[in-house]
TITI-335457 format. One record per residue: residue number from 1; z, y, x of N, C-alpha, C, O in turn. Coordinates in Angstrom, 2 decimals. Each point is the difference from the previous one (the first is absolute). Layout:
BEGIN
pt num=NUM | nz=Z | ny=Y | nx=X | caz=Z | cay=Y | cax=X | cz=Z | cy=Y | cx=X | oz=Z | oy=Y | ox=X
...
END
This chain:
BEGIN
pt num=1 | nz=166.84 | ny=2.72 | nx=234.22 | caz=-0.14 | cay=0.97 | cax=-1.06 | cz=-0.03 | cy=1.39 | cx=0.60 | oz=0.95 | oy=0.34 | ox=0.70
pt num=2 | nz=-2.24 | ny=0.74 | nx=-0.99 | caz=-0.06 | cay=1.09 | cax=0.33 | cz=0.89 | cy=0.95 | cx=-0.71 | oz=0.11 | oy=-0.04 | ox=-1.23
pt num=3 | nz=0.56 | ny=0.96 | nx=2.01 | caz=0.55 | cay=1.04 | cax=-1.15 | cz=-1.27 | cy=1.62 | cx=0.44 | oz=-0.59 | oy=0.39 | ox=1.01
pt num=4 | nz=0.71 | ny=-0.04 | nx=-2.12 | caz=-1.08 | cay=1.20 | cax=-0.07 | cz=1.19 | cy=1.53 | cx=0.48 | oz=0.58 | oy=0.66 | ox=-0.86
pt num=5 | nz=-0.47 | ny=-0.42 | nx=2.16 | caz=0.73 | cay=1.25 | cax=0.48 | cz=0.25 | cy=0.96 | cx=-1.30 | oz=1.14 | oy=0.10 | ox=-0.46
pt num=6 | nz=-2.37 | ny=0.67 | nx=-0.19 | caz=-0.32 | cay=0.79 | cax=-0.99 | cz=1.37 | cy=-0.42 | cx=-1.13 | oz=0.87 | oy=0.80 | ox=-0.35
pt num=7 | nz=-0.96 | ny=-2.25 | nx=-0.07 | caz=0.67 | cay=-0.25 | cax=-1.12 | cz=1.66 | cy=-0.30 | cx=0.95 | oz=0.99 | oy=-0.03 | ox=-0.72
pt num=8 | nz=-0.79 | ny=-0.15 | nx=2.01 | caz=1.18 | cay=0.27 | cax=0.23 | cz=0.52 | cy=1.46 | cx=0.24 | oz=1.17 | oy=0.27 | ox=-0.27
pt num=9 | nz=-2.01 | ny=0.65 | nx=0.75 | caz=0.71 | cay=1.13 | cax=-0.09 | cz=0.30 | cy=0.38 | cx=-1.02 | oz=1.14 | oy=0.46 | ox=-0.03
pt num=10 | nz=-1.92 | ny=-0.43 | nx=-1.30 | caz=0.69 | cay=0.29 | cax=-1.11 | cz=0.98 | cy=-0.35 | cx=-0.20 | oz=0.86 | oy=0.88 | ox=-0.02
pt num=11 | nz=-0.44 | ny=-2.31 | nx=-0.23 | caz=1.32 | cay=-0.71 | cax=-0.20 | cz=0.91 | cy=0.36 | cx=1.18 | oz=1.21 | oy=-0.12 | ox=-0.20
pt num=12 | nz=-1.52 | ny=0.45 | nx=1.15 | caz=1.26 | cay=0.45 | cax=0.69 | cz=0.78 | cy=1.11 | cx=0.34 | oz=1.20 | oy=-0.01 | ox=0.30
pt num=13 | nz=-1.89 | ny=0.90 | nx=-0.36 | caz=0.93 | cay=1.70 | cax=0.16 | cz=0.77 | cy=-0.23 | cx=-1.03 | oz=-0.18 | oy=-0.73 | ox=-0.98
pt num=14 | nz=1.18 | ny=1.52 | nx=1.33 | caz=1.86 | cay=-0.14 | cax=-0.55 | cz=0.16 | cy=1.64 | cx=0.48 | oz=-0.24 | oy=0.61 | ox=1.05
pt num=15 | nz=0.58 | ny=-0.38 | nx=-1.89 | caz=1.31 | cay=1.57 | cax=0.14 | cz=0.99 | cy=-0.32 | cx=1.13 | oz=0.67 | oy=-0.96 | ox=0.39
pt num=16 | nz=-0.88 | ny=2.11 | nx=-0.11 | caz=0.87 | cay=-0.48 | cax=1.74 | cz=1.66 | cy=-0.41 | cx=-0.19 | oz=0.73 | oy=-0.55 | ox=0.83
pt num=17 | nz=-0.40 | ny=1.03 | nx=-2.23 | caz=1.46 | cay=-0.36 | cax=-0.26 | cz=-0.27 | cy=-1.54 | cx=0.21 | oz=0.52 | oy=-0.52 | ox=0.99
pt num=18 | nz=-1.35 | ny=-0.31 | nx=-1.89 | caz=0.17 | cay=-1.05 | cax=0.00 | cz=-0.04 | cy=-0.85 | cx=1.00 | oz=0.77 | oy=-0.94 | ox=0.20
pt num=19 | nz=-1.95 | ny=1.38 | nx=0.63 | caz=-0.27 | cay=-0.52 | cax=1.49 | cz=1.22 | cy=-0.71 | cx=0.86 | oz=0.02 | oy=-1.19 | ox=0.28
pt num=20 | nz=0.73 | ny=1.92 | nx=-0.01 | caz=1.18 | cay=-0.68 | cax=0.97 | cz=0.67 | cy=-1.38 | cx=-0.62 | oz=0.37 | oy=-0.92 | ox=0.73
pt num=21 | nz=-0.28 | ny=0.91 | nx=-1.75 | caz=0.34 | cay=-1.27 | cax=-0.67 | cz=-1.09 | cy=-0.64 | cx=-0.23 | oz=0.22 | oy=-1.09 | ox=-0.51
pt num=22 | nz=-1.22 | ny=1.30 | nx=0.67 | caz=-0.89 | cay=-1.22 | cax=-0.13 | cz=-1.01 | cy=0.08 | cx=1.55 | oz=-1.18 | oy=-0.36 | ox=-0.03
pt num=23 | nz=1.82 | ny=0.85 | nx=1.27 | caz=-0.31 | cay=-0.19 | cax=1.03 | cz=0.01 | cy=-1.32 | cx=0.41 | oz=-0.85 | oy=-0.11 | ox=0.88
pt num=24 | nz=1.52 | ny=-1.16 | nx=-1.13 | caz=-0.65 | cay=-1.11 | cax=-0.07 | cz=-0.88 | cy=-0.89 | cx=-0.71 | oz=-0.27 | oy=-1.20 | ox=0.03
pt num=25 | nz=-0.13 | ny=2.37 | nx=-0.77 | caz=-1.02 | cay=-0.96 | cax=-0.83 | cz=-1.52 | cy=0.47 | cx=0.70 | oz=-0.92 | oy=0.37 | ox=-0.73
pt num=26 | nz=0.78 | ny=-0.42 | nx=2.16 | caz=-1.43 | cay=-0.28 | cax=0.65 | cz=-0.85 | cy=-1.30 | cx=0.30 | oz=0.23 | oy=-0.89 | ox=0.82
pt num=27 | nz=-1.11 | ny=1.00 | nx=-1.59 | caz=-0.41 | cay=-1.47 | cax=0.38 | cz=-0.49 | cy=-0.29 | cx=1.11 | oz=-0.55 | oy=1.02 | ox=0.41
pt num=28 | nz=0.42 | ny=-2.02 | nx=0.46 | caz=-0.62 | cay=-0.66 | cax=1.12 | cz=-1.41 | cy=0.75 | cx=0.50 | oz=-1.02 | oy=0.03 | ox=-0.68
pt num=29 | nz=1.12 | ny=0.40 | nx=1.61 | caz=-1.45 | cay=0.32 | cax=0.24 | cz=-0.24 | cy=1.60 | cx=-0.48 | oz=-1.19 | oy=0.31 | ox=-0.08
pt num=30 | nz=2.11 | ny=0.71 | nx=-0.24 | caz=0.31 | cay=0.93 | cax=-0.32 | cz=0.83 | cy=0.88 | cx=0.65 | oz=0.88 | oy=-0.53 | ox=0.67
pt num=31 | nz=-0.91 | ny=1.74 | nx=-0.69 | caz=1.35 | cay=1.07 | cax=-0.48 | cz=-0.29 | cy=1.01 | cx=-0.28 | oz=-1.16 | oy=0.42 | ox=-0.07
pt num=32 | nz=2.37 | ny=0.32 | nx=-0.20 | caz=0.28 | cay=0.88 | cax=-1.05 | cz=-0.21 | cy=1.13 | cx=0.68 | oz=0.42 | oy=-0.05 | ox=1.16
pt num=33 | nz=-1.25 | ny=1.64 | nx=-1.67 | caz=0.09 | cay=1.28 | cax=0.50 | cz=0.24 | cy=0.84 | cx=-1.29 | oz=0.11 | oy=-0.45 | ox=-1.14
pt num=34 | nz=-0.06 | ny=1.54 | nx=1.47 | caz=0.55 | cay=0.94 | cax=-0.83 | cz=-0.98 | cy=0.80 | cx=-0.11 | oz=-0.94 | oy=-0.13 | ox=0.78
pt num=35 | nz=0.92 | ny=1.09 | nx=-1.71 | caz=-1.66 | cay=0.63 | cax=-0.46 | cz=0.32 | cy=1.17 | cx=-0.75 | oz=0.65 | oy=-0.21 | ox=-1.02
pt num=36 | nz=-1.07 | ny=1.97 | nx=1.40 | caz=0.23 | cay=0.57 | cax=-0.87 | cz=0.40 | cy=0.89 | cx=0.38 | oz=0.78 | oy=-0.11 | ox=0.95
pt num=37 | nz=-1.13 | ny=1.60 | nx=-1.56 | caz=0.77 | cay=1.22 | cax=0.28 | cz=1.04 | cy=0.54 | cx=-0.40 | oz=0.47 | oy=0.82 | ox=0.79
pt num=38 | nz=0.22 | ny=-0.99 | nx=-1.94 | caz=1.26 | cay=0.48 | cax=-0.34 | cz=0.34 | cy=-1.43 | cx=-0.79 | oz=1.02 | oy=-0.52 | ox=0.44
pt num=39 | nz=-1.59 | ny=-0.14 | nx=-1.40 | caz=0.49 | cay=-1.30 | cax=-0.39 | cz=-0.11 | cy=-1.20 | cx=0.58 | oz=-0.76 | oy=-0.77 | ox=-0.58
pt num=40 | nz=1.37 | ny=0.34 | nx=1.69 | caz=-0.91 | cay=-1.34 | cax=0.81 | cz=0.38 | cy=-1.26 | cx=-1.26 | oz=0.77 | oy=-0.30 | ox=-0.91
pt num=41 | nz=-1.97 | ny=-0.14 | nx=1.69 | caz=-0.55 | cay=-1.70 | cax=-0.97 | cz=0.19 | cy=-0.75 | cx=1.13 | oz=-0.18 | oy=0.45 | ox=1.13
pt num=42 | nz=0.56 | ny=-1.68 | nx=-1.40 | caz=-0.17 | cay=-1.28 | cax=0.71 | cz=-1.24 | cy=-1.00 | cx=0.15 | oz=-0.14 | oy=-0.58 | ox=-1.08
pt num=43 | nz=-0.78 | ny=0.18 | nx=2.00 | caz=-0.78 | cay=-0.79 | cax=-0.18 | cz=-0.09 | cy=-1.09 | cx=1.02 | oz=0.12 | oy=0.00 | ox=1.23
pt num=44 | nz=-0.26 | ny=-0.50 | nx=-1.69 | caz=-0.50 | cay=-1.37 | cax=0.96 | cz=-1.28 | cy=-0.28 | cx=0.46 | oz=-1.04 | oy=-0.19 | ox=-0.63
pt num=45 | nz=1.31 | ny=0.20 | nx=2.08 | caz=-1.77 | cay=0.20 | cax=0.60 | cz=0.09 | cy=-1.39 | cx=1.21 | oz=0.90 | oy=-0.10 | ox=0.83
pt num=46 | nz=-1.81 | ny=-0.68 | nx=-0.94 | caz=-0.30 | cay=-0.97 | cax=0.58 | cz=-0.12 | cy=0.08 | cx=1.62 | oz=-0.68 | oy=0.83 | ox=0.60
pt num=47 | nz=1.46 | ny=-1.84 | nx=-0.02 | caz=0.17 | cay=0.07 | cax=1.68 | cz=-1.45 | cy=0.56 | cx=0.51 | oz=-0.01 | oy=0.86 | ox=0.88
pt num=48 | nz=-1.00 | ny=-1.25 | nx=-1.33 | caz=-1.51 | cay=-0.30 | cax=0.80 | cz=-0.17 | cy=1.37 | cx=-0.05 | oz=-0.63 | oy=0.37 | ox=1.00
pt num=49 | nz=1.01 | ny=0.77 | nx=-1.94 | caz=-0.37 | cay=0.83 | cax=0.39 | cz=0.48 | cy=1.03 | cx=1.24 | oz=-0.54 | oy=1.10 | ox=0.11
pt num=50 | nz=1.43 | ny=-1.48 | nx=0.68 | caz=0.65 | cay=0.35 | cax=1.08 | cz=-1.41 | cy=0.28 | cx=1.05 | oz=-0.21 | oy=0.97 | ox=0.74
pt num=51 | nz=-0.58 | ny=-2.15 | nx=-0.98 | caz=-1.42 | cay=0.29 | cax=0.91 | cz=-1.11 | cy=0.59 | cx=-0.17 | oz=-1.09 | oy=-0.10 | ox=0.55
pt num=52 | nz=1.71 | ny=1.08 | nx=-1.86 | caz=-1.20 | cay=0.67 | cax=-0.66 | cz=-0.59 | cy=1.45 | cx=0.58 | oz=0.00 | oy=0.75 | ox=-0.97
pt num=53 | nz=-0.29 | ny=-0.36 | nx=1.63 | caz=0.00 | cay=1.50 | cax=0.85 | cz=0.62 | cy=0.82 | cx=-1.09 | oz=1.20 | oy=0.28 | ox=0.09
pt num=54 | nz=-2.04 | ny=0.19 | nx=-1.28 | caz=0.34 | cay=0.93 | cax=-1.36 | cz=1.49 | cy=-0.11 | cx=-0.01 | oz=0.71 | oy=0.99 | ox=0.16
pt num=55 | nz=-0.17 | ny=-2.32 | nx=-0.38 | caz=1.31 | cay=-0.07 | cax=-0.31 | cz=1.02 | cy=0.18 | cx=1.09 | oz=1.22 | oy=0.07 | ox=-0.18
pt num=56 | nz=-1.90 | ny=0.00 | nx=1.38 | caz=1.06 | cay=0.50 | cax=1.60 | cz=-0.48 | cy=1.27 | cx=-0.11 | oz=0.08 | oy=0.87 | ox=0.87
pt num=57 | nz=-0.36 | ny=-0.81 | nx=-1.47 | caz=-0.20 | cay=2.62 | cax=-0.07 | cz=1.15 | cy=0.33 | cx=-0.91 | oz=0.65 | oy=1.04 | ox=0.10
pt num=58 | nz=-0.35 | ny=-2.36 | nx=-1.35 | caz=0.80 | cay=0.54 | cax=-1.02 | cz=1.38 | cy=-0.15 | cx=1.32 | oz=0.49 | oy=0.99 | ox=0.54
pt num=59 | nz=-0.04 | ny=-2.50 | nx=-0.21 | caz=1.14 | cay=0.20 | cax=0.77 | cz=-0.18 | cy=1.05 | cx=1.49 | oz=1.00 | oy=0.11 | ox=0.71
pt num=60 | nz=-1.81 | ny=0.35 | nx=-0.47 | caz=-0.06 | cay=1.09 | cax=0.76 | cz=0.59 | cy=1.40 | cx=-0.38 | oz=0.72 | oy=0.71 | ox=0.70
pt num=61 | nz=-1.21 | ny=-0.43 | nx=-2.07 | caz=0.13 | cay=1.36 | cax=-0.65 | cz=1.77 | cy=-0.04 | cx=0.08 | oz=0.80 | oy=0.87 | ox=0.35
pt num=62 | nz=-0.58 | ny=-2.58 | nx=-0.95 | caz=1.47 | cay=0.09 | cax=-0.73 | cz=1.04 | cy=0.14 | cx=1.36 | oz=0.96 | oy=0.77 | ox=0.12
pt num=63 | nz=-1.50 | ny=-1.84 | nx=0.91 | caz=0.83 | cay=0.94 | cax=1.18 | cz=0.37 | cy=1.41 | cx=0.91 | oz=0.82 | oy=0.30 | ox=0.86
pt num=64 | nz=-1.83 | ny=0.30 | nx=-1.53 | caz=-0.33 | cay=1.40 | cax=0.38 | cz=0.60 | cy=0.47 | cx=-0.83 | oz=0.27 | oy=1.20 | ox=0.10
pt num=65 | nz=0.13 | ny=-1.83 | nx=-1.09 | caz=0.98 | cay=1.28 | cax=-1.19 | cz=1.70 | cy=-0.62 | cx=0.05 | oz=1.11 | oy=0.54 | ox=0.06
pt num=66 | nz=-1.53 | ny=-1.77 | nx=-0.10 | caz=1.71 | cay=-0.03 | cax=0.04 | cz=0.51 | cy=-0.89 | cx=1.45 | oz=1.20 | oy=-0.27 | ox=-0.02
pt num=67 | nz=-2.01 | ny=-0.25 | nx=1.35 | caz=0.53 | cay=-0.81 | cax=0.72 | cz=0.55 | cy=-1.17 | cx=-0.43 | oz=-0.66 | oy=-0.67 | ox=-0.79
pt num=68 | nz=1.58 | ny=0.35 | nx=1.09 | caz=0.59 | cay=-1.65 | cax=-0.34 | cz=1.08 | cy=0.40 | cx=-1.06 | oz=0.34 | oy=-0.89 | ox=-0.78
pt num=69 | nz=0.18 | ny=1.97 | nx=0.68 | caz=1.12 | cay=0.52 | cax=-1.04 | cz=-0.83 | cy=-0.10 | cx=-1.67 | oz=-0.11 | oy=1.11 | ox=-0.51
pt num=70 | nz=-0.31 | ny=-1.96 | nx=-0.12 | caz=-0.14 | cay=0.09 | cax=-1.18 | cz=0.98 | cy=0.05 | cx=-1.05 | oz=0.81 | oy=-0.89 | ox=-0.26
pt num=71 | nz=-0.99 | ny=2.32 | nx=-0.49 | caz=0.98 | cay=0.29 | cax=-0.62 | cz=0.20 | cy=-1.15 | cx=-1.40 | oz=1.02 | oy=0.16 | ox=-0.67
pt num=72 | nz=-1.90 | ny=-1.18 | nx=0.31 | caz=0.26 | cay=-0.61 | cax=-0.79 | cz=0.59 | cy=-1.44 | cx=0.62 | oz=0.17 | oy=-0.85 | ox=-0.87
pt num=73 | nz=0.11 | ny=0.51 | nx=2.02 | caz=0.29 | cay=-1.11 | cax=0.46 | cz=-1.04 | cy=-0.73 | cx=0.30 | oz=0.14 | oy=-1.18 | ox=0.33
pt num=74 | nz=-1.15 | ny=1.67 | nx=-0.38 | caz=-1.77 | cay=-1.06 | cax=0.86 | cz=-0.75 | cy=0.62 | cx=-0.34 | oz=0.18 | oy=1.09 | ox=-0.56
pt num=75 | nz=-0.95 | ny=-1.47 | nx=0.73 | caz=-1.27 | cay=0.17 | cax=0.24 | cz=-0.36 | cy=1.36 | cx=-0.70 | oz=-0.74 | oy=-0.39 | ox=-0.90
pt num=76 | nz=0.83 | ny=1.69 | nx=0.79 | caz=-1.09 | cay=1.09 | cax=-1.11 | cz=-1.23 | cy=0.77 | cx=0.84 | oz=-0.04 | oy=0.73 | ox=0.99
pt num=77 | nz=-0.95 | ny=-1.28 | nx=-1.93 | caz=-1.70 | cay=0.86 | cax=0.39 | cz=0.14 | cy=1.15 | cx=-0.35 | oz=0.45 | oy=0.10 | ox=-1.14
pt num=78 | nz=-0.71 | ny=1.21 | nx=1.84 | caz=-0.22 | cay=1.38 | cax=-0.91 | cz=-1.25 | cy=0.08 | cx=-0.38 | oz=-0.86 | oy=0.55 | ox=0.69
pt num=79 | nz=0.68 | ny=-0.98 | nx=-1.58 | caz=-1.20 | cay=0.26 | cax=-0.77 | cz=0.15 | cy=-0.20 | cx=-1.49 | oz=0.98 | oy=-0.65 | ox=-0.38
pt num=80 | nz=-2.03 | ny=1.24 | nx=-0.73 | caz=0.00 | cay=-0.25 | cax=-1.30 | cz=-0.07 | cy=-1.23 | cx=-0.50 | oz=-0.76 | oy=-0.73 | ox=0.63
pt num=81 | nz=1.20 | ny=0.32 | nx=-1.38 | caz=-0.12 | cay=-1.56 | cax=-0.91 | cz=-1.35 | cy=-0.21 | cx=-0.05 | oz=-0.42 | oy=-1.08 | ox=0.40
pt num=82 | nz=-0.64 | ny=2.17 | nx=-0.96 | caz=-0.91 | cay=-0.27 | cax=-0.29 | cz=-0.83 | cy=-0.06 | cx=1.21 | oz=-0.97 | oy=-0.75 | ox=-0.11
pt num=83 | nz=1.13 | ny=1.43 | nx=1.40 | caz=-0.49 | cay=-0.57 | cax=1.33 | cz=-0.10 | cy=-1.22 | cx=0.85 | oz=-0.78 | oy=-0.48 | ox=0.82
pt num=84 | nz=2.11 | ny=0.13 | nx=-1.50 | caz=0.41 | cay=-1.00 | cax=0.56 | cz=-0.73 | cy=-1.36 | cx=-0.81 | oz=-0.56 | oy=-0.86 | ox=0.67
pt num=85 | nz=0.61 | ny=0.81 | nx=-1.54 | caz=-1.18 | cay=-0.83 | cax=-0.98 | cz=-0.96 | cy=-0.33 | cx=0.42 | oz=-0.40 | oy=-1.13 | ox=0.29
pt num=86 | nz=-0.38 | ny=2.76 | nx=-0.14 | caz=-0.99 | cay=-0.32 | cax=0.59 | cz=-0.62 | cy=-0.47 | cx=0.96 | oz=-1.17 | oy=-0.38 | ox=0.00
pt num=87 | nz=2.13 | ny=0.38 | nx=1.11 | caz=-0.10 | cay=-0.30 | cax=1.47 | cz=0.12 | cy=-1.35 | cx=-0.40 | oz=-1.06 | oy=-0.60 | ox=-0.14
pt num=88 | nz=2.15 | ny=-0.05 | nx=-0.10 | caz=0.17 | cay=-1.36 | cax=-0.08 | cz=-1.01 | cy=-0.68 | cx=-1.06 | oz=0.00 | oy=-1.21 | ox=0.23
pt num=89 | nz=-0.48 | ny=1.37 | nx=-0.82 | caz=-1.04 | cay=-0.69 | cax=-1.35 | cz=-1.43 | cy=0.44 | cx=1.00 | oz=-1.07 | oy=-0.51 | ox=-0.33
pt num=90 | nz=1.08 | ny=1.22 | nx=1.24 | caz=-1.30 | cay=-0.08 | cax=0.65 | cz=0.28 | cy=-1.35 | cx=1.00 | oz=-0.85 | oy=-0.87 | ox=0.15
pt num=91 | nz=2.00 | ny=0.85 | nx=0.42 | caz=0.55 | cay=-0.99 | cax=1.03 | cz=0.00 | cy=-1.69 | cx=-0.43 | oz=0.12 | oy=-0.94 | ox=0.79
pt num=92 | nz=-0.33 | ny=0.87 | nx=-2.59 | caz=0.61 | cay=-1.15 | cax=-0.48 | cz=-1.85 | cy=-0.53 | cx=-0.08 | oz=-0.21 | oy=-1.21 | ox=0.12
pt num=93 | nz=-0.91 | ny=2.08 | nx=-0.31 | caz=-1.28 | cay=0.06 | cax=-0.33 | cz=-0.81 | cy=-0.28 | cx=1.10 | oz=-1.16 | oy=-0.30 | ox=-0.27
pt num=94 | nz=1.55 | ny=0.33 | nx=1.71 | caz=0.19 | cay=-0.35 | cax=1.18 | cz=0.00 | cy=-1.54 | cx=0.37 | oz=0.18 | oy=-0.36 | ox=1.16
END
């Protein structure tokens, strides 16, 4: 059974309050980053894209802004929600 990325990112960003308590709820074949300029969102972005060039610029940028110290406890992209969409829904079309 395929899942459609598009229809999981929707269903998955969480308010970052909620996030830490539902930090085990990643499914297989996943994990969790953080997204956002003053309100971070939670999303779930699929392992495969680790080999995506586009998506090693996002973890490039994010090590260049915060190093390994993420102030939310993992993973945060500095970039807009709505950048980040985009990057990844081009990645899922791929």
């Amino acid at each position: 059974m395929a899942v459609q990325f598009s229809s999981v990112l929707r269903a998955a960003f969480l308010s970052s309050k909620k996030s830490i308590s539902r930090s085990l709820d990643v499914p297989r074949g996943f994990f969790a980053v953080y997204v956002g300029e003053t309100e971070k969102k939670r999303f779930l972005v699929p392992i495969s894209y680790l080999n995506q060039p586009s998506f090693q610029d996002l973890l490039n940028k994010a090590e260049e802004e915060f190093g390994f110290d993420h102030p939310m406890g993992g993973l945060t992209i500095p970039c807009t929600e709505e950048s980040f969409i985009d990057a990844t829904s081009n990645l899922s079309r791929a």
